[in-house]
N, C-alpha and C positions, 0 to 999 in steps of 0.2 A: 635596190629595194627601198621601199619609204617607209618612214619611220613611224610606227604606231603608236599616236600617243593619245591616253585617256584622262581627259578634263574633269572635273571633280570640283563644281561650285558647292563647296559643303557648307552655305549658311541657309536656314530653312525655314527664310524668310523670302517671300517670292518676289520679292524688290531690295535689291540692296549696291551697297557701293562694289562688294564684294562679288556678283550677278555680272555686275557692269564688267570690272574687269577680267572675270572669265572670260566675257564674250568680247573680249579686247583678244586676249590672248587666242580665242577658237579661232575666231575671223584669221588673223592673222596666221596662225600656225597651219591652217587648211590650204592656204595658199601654196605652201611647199611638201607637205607631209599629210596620212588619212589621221584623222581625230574624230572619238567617239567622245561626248557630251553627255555628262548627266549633270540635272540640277536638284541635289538633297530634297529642295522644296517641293518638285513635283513627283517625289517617288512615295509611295504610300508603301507604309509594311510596319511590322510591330518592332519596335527599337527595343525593346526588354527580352535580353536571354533568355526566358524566364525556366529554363533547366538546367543551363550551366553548360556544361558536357556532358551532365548524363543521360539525355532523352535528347532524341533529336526533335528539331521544332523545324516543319514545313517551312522551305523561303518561299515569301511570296515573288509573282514574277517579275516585278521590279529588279529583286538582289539577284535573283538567276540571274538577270542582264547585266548587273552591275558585276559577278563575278566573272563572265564569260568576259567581260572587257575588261578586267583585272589581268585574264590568261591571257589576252589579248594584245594587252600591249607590251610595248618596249618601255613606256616610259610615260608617269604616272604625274601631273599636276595637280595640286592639291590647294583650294582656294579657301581659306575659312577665318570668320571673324575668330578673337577671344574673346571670350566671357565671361566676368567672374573668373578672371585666371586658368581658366580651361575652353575644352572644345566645345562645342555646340551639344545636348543630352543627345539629338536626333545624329547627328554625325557619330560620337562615339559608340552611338548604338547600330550603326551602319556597317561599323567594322567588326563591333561586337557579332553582328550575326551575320557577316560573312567570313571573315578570316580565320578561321574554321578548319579544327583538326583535320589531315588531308586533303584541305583545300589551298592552305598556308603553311601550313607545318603538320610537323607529327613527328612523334614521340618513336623511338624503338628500343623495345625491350625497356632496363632499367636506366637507360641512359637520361639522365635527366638535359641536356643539352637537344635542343630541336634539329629534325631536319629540315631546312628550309626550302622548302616548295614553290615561291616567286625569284627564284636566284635571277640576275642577269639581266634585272630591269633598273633604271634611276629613277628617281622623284624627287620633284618641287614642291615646297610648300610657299605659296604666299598668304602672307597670314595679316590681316588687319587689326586696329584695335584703337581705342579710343586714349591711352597712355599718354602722354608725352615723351615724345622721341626718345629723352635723354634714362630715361627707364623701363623701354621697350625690349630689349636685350634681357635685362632680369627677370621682366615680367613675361617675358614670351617663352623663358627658359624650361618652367615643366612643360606646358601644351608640346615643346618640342621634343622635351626626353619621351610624353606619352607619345605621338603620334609619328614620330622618326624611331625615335629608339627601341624604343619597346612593343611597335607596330610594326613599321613597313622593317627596319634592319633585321627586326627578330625571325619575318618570315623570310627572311633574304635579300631584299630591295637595297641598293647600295644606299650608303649614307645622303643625305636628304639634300639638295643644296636649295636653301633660306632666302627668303626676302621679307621683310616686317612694314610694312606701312603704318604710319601713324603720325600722331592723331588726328583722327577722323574730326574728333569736336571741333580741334583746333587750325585741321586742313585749309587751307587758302586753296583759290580754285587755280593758284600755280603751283603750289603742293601736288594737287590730285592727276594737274596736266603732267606733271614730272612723273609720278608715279605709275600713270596710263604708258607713257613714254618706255618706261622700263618694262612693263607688260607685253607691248606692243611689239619691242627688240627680242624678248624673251621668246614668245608665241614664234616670231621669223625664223629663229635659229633651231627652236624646238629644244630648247633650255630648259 
């Protein structure tokens, strides 16, 4: 059986470094394994909870398909710049309005500890940013406790395995060919 894996360019900008290497990694990973593509940029739908959990709020048909390939896969890459020391407002709101009581988790009874609903799948994060290297590790440190820890481990997704690129400002175009390189291996193996 081949490995299903779903690609997640989450910066929502519809040209970016970050665009690039997705489709570094898609090309590449489709070659041995099925991969479903989505690009943040081109998905339309309201990023504001805006009930919480207590009213439900229609998905539009974008996030249905982004959840059905959530359920879908085995194994989840995840490409997004940092900004401002966090995730992109449209990506975090991506997860806000899908990861979603009984769709990710859910609660029983008075048990405050979740059950988790995506067990059994891994995730990659590669995460870009404009830092200098030598503070990239600090500075990537929340986006990763929100978007691993407190995202995908919460609803079950094994612990995340990391790549950090940077900086973008200060990239050399053998920085970026290095870093394509490591994309490229990644996507092969289905990393």
């Amino acid at each position: 059986m081949t490995k299903k894996i779903l690609v997640l360019n989450g910066n929502p900008k519809s040209n970016s470094f970050g665009q690039h290497l997705a489709d570094i990694y898609s090309c590449e990973a489709r070659e041995y394994f099925e991969v479903r593509r989505f690009n943040l940029s081109d998905m339309t739908f309201n990023a504001n909870l805006q009930y919480g959990y207590n009213a439900a709020q229609v998905l539009e048909p974008d996030l249905v398909e982004f959840q059905k390939a959530v359920l879908w896969a085995e194994h989840i890459v995840i490409v997004s710049p940092i900004w401002w020391g966090g995730l992109p407002a449209k990506l975090k709101g991506l997860f806000d309005r899908t990861f979603l009581p009984d769709f990710s988790f859910r609660y029983e009874k008075d048990n405050p500890v979740p059950v988790q609903l995506l067990s059994g799948k891994t995730s990659r994060l590669i995460l870009t940013m404009d830092m200098p290297a030598q503070h990239m590790e600090e500075q990537a440190a929340p986006v990763i406790a929100q978007l691993d820890t407190y995202t995908l481990q919460f609803c079950g997704i094994q612990k995340a395995q990391i790549n950090l690129f940077g900086s973008l400002l200060l990239a050399t175009p053998f920085d970026k060919q290095k870093w394509e390189g490591s994309v490229k291996y990644l996507g092969s193996k289905g990393l």
